[in-house]
Structures are given as structure tokens and as C-alpha cells.
C-alpha positions as a Markdown table, in Angstrom:
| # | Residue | x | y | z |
|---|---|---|---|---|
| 1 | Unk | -60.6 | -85.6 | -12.6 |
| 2 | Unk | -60.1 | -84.7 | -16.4 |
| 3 | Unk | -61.7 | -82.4 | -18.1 |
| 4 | Unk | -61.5 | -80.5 | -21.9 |
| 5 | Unk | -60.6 | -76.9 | -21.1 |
| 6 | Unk | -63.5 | -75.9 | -23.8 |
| 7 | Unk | -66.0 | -78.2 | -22.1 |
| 8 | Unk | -65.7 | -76.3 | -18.6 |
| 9 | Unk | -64.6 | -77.8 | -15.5 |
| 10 | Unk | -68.1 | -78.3 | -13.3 |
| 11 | Unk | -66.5 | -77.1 | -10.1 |
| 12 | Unk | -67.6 | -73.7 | -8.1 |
| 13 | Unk | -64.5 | -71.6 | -9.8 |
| 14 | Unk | -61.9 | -71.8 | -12.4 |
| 15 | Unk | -59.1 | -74.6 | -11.2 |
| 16 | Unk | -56.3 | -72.7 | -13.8 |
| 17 | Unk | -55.3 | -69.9 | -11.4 |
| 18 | Unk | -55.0 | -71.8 | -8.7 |
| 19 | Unk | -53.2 | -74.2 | -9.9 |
| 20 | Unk | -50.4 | -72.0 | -11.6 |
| 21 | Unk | -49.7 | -70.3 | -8.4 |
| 22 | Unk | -47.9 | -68.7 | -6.5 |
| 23 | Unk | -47.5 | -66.0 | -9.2 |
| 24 | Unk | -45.0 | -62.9 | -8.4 |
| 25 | Unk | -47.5 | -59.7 | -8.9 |
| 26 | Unk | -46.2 | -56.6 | -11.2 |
| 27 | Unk | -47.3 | -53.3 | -9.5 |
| 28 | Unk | -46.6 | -51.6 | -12.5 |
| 29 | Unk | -46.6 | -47.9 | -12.3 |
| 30 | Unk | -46.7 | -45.6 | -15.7 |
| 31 | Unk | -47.3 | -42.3 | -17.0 |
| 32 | Unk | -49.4 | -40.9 | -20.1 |
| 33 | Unk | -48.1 | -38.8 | -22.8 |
| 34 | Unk | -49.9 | -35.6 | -21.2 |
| 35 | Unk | -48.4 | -36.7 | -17.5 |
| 36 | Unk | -51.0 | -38.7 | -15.8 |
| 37 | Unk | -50.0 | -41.7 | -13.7 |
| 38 | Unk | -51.8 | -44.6 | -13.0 |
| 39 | Unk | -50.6 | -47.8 | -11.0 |
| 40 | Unk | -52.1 | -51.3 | -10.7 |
| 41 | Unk | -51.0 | -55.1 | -9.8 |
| 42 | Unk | -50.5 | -57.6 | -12.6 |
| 43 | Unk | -50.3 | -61.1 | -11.1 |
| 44 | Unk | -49.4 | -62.4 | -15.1 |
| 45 | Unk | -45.7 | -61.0 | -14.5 |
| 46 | Unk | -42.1 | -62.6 | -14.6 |
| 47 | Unk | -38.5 | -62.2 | -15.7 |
| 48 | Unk | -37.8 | -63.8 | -18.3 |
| 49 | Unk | -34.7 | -63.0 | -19.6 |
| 50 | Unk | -31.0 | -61.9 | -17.7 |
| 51 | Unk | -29.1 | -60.1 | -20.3 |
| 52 | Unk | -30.5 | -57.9 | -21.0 |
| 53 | Unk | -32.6 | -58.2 | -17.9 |
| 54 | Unk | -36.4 | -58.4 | -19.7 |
| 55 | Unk | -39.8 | -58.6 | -17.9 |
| 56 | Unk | -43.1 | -59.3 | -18.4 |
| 57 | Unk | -46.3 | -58.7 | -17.5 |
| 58 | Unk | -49.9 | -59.5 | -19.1 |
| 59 | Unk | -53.1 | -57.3 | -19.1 |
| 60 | Unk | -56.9 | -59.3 | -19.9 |
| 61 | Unk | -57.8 | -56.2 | -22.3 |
| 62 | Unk | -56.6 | -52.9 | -23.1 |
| 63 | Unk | -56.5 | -50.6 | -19.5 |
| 64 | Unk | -54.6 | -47.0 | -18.3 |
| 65 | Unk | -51.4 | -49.1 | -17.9 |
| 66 | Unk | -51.0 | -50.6 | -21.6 |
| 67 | Unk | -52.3 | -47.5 | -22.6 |
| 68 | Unk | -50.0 | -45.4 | -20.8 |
| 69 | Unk | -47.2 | -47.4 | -21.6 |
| 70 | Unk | -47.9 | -47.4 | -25.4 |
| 71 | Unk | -47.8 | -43.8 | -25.2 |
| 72 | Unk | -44.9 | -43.4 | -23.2 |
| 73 | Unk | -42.5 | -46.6 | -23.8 |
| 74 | Unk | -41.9 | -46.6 | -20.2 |
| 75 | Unk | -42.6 | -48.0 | -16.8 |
| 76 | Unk | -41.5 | -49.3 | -13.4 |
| 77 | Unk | -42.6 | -52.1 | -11.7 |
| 78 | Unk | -42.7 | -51.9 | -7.6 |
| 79 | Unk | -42.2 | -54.9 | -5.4 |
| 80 | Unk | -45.5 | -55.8 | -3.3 |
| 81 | Unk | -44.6 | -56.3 | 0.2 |
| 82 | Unk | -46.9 | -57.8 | 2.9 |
| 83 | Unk | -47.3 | -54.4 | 4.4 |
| 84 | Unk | -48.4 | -53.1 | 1.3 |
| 85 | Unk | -51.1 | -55.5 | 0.3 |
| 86 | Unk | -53.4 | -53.3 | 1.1 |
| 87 | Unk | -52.7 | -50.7 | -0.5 |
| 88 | Unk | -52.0 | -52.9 | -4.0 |
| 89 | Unk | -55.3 | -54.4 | -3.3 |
| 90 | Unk | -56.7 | -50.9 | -3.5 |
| 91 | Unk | -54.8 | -49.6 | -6.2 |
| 92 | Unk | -56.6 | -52.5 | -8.7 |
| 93 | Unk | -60.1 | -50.3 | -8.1 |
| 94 | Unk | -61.7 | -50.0 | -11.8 |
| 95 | Unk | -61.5 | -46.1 | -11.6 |
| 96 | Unk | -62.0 | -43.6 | -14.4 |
| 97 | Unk | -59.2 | -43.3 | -16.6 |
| 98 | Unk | -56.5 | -40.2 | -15.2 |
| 99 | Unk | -57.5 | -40.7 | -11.5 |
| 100 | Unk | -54.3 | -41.4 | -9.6 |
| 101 | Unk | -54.6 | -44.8 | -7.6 |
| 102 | Unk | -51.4 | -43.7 | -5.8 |
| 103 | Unk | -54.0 | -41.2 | -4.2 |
| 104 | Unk | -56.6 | -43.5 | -3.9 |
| 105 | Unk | -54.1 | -45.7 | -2.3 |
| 106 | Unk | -52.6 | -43.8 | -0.3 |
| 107 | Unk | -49.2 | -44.0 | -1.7 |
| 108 | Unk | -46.6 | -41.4 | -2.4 |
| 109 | Unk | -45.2 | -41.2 | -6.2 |
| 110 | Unk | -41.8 | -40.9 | -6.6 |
| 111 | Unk | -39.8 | -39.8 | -9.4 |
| 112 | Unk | -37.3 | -42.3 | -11.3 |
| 113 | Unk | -33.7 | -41.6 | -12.3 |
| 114 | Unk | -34.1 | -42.5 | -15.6 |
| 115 | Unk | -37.6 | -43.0 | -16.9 |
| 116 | Unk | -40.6 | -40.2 | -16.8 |
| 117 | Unk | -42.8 | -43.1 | -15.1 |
| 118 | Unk | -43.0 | -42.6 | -11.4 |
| 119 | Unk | -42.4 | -45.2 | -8.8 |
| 120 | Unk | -44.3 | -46.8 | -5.6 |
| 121 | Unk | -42.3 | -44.5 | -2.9 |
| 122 | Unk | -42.8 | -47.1 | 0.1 |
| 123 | Unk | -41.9 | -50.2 | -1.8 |
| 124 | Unk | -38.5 | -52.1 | -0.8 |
| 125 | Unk | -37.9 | -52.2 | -4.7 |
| 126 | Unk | -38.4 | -50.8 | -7.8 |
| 127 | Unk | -37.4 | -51.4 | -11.3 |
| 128 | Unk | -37.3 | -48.8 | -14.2 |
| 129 | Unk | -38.1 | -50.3 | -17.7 |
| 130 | Unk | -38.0 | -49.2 | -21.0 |
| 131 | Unk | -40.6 | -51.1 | -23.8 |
| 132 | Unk | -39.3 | -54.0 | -26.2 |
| 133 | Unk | -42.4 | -55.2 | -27.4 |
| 134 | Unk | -46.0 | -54.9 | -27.2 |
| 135 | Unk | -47.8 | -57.9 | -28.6 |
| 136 | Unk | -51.4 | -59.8 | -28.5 |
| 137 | Unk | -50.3 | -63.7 | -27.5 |
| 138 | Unk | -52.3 | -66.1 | -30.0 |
| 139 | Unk | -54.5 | -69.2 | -29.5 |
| 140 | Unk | -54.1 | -72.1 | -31.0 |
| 141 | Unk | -56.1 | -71.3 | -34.5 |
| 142 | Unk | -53.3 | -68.8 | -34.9 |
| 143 | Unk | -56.3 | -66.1 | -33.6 |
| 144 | Unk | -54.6 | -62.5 | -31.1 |
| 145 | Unk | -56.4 | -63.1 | -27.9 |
| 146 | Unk | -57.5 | -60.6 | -25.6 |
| 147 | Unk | -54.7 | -60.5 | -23.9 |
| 148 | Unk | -51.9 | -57.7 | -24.4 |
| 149 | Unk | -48.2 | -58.9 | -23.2 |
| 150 | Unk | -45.6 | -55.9 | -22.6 |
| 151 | Unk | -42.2 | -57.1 | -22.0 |
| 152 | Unk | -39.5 | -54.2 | -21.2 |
| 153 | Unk | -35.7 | -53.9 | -20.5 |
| 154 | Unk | -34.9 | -53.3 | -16.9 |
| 155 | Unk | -32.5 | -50.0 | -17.0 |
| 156 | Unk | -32.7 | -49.1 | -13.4 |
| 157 | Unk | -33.2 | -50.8 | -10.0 |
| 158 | Unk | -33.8 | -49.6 | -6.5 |
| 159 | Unk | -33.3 | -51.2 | -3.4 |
| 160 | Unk | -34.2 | -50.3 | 0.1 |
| 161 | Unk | -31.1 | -51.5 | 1.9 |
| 162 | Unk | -33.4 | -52.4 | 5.2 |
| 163 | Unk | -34.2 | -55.6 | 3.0 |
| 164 | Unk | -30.7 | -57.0 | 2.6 |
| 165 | Unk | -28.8 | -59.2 | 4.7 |
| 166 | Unk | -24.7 | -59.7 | 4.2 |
| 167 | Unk | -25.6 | -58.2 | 1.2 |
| 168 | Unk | -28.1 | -60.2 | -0.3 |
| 169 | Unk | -32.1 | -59.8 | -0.5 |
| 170 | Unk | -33.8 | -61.3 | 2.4 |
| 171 | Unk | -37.2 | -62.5 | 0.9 |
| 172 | Unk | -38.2 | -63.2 | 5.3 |
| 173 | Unk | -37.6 | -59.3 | 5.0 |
| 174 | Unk | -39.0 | -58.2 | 1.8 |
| 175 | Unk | -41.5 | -60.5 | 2.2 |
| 176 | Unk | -43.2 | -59.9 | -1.1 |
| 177 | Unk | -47.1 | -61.1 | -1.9 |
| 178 | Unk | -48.0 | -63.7 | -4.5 |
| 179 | Unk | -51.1 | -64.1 | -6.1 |
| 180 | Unk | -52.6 | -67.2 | -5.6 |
| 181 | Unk | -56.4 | -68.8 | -7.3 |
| 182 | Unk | -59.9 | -67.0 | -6.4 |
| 183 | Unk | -59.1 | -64.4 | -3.9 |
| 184 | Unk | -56.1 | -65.8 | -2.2 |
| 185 | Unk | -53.0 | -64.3 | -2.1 |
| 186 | Unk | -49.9 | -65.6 | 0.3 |
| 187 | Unk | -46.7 | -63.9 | 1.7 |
| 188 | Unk | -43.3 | -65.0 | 2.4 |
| 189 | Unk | -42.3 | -65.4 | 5.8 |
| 190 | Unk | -39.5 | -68.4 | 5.4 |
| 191 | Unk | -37.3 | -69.9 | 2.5 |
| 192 | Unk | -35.2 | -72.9 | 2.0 |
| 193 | Unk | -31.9 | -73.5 | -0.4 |
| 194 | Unk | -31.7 | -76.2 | -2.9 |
| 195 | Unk | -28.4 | -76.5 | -4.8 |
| 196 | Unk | -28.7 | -77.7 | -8.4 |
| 197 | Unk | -26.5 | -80.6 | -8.5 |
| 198 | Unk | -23.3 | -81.3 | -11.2 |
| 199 | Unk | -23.3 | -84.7 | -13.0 |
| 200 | Unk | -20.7 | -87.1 | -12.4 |
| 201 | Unk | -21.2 | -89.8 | -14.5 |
């Protein structure tokens, strides 16, 4: 099938999601100016950059976390493992703004080394960012969207050592959750290595 994204699609959901999938998901964590925290999953989220190390992650309309962060400049993105989809899945509730979903998650806040943000205690990893930009993506007309894209500079990373292997992170052990379309969502449980090749012609 074809279809004109304007024109609609004709099929029981939106296709788009599922079909750019698996996405990572950005548990991002923040803090407010006057010291609340909030914390909820982001399944628009990547690295995009090495050095510096710069993520991203993008919010459908202003919420706590973009506000937060635009107060703050700061916050930490937490690694969703299998054992704690739940608790992500909880932590995306639409509550009022300055209720804690750590507490409605049942999740323990823990303090970062070098940012005021707090962290996701029982996550295998964590990463401590400071805000680059904060920017509304535009359409094609040249029109900001609805959209709000925060990309920050990684300047801290934690690692629970249980979730490396000769060194190395063991995704079979991190096993970190991926958003998939509708209400789908997948886990990793086995990888494979590819080695890009060299020319030699």
C-alpha cells in the first residue's frame, strides 16, 4: 500500500510508530527550580553525537520534564530495564504537576554527583546531562511544531557493574526495553555481532 501522510492511512492505528521501531526509551529524570522532581519515559530519544557525547529526546507538547529542565538546565536520563517496565510504564501517569512519579512508582531518587537532578536509584545506568539546546523542530512550510527537542551534553555516567561482562555492557544482562508501535514494547534477551567490513578494491 501507499498512502499521502496528510490523506490518513485507512488502517485501525497509525503505521509510523511501528514502523520506526524499536526506539531506545529516555527515562528522563529532572528537577524544578524550587526542588521538585518529576520522571517520565520518552521513547523519541537517541545519541546523537560522541564528542562531546550529546543526547536527545523529544516531548509532543510542553510537560513537568521540559519545564523542569528549562528551569534547571539539567537532567539525567536512566536506563529502562525489563524489570523495571513496570515501574516506567507507571511513571508516564498524567499526574498533577509537582507529584513525584518516583513515589507513585515506587522508585527511590537518588542524588547525582554532578547535576541537582536526581536519578532512577534501581536502574543499571544512568547518565547526568547538562542542556545545549532547547528547540521546536519545524515542518516542511518552515512552521515550529508541537514538538519540543532538548538535546544535552552527557557529563556523568553510572554503571551498575552487575551488567558488565569482561568489561563490556552485556545488553542479555541489562536487558533494556524498547518502544515499539501501539502498545508494544520488546526487551532484549540475545544479540548478534556484525563487523563493518574495509574495502579492498
Amino acid at each position: 500500500m501507499f498512502y499521502r501522510y496528510e490523506d490518513g492511512h485507512g488502517l485501525p492505528h497509525d503505521p509510523l510508530k511501528a514502523i520506526v521501531a524499536p526506539r531506545p526509551i529516555g527515562w528522563i529524570s529532572s528537577r524544578s527550580g524550587n526542588g521538585r522532581i518529576n520522571l517520565a519515559p520518552y521513547s523519541f530519544f537517541n545519541m546523537i553525537s560522541t564528542k562531546p557525547c550529546l543526547i536527545m529526546f523529544s516531548s509532543e507538547g510542553r510537560k513537568d520534564s521540559v519545564s523542569f529542565i528549562e528551569e534547571t538546565g539539567e537532567f539525567a536520563t536512566n536506563l529502562v530495564s525489563a524489570n523495571l517496565s513496570v515501574a516506567m510504564n507507571k511513571s508516564s501517569v498524567d499526574a498533577p504537576r509537582g507529584v513525584s512519579e518516583f513515589d507513585y512508582a515506587g522508585l527511590r531518587a537518588a542524588d547525582c554527583n554532578l547535576i541537582s537532578a536526581p536519578r532512577v536509584a534501581e536502574a543499571y545506568a544512568s547518565f547526568e546531562c547538562v542542556v545545549t539546546d532547547i528547540q521546536h523542530p519545524k515542518d516542511r512550510n518552515g512552521n515550529p511544531v508541537q514538538a519540543i527537542m532538548v538535546t544535552g551534553e552527557v557529563i556523568g555516567v553510572h554503571i551498575n557493574e552487575a551488567i558488565l561482562t569482561d568489561g563490556l555492557v552485556d545488553m542479555t544482562k541489562a536487558q533494556p526495553v524498547s518502544r515499539l508501535g501501539y502498545m508494544d514494547f520488546a526487551s532484549v534477551s540475545e544479540t548478534f555481532q556484525m563487523f563493518r567490513p574495509k574495502w579492498e578494491g
